[in-house]
C-alpha positions in Angstrom: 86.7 103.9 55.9 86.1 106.8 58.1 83.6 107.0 60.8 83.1 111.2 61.3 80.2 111.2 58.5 78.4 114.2 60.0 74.9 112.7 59.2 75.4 108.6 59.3 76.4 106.6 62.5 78.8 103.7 62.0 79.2 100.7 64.3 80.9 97.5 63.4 79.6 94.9 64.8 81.6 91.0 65.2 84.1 92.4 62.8 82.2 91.6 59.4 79.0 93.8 59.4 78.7 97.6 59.2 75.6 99.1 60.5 74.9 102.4 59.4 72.2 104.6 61.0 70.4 108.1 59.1 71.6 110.3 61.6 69.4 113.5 61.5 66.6 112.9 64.1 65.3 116.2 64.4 64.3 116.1 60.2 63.0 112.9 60.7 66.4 111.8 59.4 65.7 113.3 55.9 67.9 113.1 53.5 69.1 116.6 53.0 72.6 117.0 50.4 75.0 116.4 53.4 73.1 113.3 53.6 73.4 112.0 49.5 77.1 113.0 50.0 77.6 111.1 53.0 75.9 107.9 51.8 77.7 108.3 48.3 80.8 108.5 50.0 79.8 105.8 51.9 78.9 103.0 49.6 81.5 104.0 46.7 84.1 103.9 48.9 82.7 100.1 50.4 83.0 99.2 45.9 86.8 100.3 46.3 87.8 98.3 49.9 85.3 96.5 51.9 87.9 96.7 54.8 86.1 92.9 55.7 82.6 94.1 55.7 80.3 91.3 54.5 76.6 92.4 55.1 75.5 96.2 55.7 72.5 97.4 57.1 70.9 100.2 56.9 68.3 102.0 59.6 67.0 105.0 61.5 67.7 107.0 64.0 65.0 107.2 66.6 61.4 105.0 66.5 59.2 107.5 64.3 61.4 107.7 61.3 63.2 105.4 59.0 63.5 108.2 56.0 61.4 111.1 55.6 62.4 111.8 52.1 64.3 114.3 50.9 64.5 117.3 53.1 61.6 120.0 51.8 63.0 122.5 53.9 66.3 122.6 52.6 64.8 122.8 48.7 62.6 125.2 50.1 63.7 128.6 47.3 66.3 126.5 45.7 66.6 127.0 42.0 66.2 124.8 39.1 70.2 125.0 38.4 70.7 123.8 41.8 68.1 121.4 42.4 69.6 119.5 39.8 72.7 119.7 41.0 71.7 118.0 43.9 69.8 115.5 42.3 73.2 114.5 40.3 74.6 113.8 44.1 71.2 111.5 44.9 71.6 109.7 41.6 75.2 108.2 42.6 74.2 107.6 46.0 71.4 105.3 44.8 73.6 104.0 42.4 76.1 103.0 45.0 73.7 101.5 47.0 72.4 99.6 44.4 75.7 98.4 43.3 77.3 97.9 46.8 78.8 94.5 46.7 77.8 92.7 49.8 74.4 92.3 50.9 72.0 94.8 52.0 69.9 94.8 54.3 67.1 97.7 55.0 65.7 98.3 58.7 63.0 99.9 58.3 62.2 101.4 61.5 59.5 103.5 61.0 58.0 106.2 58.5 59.8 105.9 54.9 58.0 107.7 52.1 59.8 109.4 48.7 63.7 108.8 48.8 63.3 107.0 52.5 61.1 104.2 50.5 63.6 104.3 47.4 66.7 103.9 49.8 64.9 100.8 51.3 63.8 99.4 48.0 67.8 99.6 46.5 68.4 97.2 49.5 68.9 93.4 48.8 65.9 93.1 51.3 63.6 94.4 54.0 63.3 94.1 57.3 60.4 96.3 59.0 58.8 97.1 62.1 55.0 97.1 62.5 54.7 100.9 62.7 56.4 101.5 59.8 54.6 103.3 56.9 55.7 103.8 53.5 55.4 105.8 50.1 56.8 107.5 47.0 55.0 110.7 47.4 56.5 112.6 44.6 53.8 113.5 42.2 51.9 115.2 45.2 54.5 117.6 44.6 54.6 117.8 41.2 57.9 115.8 40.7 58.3 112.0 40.7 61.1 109.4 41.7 64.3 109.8 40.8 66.0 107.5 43.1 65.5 104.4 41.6 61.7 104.8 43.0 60.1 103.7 39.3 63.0 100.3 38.7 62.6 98.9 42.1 59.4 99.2 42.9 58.2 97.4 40.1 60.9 94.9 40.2 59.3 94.1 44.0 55.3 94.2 43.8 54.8 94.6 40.4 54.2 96.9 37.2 50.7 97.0 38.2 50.9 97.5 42.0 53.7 100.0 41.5 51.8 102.2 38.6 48.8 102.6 41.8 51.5 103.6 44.7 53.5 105.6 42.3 50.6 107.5 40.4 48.5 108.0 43.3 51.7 108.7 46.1 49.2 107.0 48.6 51.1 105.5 52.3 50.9 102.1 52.5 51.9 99.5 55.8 54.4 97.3 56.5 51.9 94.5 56.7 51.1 95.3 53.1 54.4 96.1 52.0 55.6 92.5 53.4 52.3 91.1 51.2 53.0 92.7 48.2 56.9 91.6 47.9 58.8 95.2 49.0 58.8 93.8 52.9 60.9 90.5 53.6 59.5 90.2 57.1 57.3 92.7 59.6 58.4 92.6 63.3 57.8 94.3 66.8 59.5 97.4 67.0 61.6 95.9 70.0 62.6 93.3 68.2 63.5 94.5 64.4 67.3 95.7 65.0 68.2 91.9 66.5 66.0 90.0 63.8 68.3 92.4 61.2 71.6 91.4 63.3 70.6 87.8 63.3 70.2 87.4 59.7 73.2 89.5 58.9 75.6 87.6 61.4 74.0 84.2 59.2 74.9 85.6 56.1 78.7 86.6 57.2 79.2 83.3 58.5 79.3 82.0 54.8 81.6 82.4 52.1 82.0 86.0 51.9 83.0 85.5 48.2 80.5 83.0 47.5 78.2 85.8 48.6 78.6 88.5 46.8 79.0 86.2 43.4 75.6 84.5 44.6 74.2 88.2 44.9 75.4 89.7 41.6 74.4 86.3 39.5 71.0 87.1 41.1 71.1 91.4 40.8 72.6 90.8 37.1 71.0 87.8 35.6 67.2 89.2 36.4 68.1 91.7 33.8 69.2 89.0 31.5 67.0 85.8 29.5 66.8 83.1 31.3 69.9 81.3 28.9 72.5 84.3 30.1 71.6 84.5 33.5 72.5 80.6 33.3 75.9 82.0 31.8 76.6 84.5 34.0 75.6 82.0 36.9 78.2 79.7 35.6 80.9 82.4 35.4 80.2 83.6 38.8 80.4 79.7 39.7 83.5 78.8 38.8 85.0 82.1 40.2 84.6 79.6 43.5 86.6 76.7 42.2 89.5 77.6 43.0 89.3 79.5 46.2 90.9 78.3 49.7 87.2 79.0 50.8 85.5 76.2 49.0 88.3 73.8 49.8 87.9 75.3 53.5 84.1 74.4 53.8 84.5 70.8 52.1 87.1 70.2 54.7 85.7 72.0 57.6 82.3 70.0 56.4 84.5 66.3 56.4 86.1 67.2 60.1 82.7 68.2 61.2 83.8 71.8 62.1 82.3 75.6 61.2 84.6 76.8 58.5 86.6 79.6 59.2 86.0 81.8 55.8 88.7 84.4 55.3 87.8 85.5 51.7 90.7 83.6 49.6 
């Protein structure tokens, strides 16, 4: 995994999770092409080799902006042929997102309307400060989401609540974002980036493999009835059985230890 992305920031942090911070500031880190290639690289390389990553989060650079959306500027002229193009780029970026195998998490620092609110709602969860702001703002500008915007949002607040924020493209808080089901939890500004740390550090303390089998039973089986996702559940279950990490946290469990997971 390289760390020289020319519009993401990478820091490991206690080995096992990967923070990576929109690096364009002075766009209100909007998400220009560099951007999608930089994430897609990103997350389809983490699908290939997680290099012992175990929970990712994603954030802003800077206190105003999680994601401003995709960068106006640059599109600014461009024509249909290419606009399309780039789309293609943005479509495999939220794709890998989506489909990146160990937990999630979105810090949502501040402003994140059109693809800043679809990059946050392909996350496993939320985390938000109080001054952040979102919306899918598309059909203001005669387009509409095609970042996953009109599959996630639903699958968070609703068919109804997500027909009203995606037909009118109206902002809405993190206070109602958290009420609605798109927001896990709303906290101080000061305080979001540790809350995020403290809840990712939790999560690689377990089983990493247990993990990610606990997250795709839960990602795959909501697309299922209720009697497959109980199969699929069952498969991903006894891909545990016979793992030197379950007979590492019986044991460490007996001797009254923390387990020391290593993924086998």
């Amino acid at each position: 995994m390289r760390n020289d992305f020319e519009t993401l920031f990478l820091e490991h942090i206690d080995r096992h999770i990967l923070l990576v911070t929109l690096d364009r500031p002075e766009a209100a880190n909007a998400m220009n092409t560099r951007m999608g290639l930089d994430l897609m690289e990103l997350f389809e390389g983490l699908l290939l080799n997680l290099e012992d990553v175990r929970v990712v989060i994603v954030t802003g650079r800077g206190e105003k902006a999680f994601c401003a959306g995709g960068d106006l500027k640059e599109r600014k002229g461009m024509s249909d042929a290419a606009w399309q193009s780039q789309h293609v780029i943005f479509e495999r970026m939220v794709r890998a997102l989506m489909g990146c195998p160990v937990p999630l998490i979105a810090c949502v620092n501040g402003a994140a309307y059109g693809g800043g609110c679809e990059v946050a709602a392909a996350a496993d969860f939320v985390y938000a400060s109080t001054n952040a702001r979102f919306a899918l703002t598309e059909v203001t500008l005669g387009i509409m989401p095609g970042a996953g915007g009109t599959q996630n949002l639903p699958r968070a607040v609703g068919e109804r609540r997500a027909q009203e924020l995606i037909l009118t493209g109206a902002p809405f808080s993190a206070e109602e974002a958290e009420k609605w089901g798109l927001v896990n939890k709303v906290l101080p500004p000061e305080g979001l980036r540790d809350a995020a740390l403290a809840t990712a550090r939790r999560i690689a303390g377990n089983g990493p493999i247990a993990v990610r089998q606990a997250k795709q039973a839960i990602r795959r089986g909501l697309q299922m009835s209720i009697w497959d996702g109980l199969a699929y559940e069952i498969e991903a279950y006894n891909r545990m059985v016979p793992t030197e990490d379950r007979r590492e946290g019986v044991l460490a469990y007996n001797e009254r230890r923390k387990p020391n997971f290593r993924g086998l």
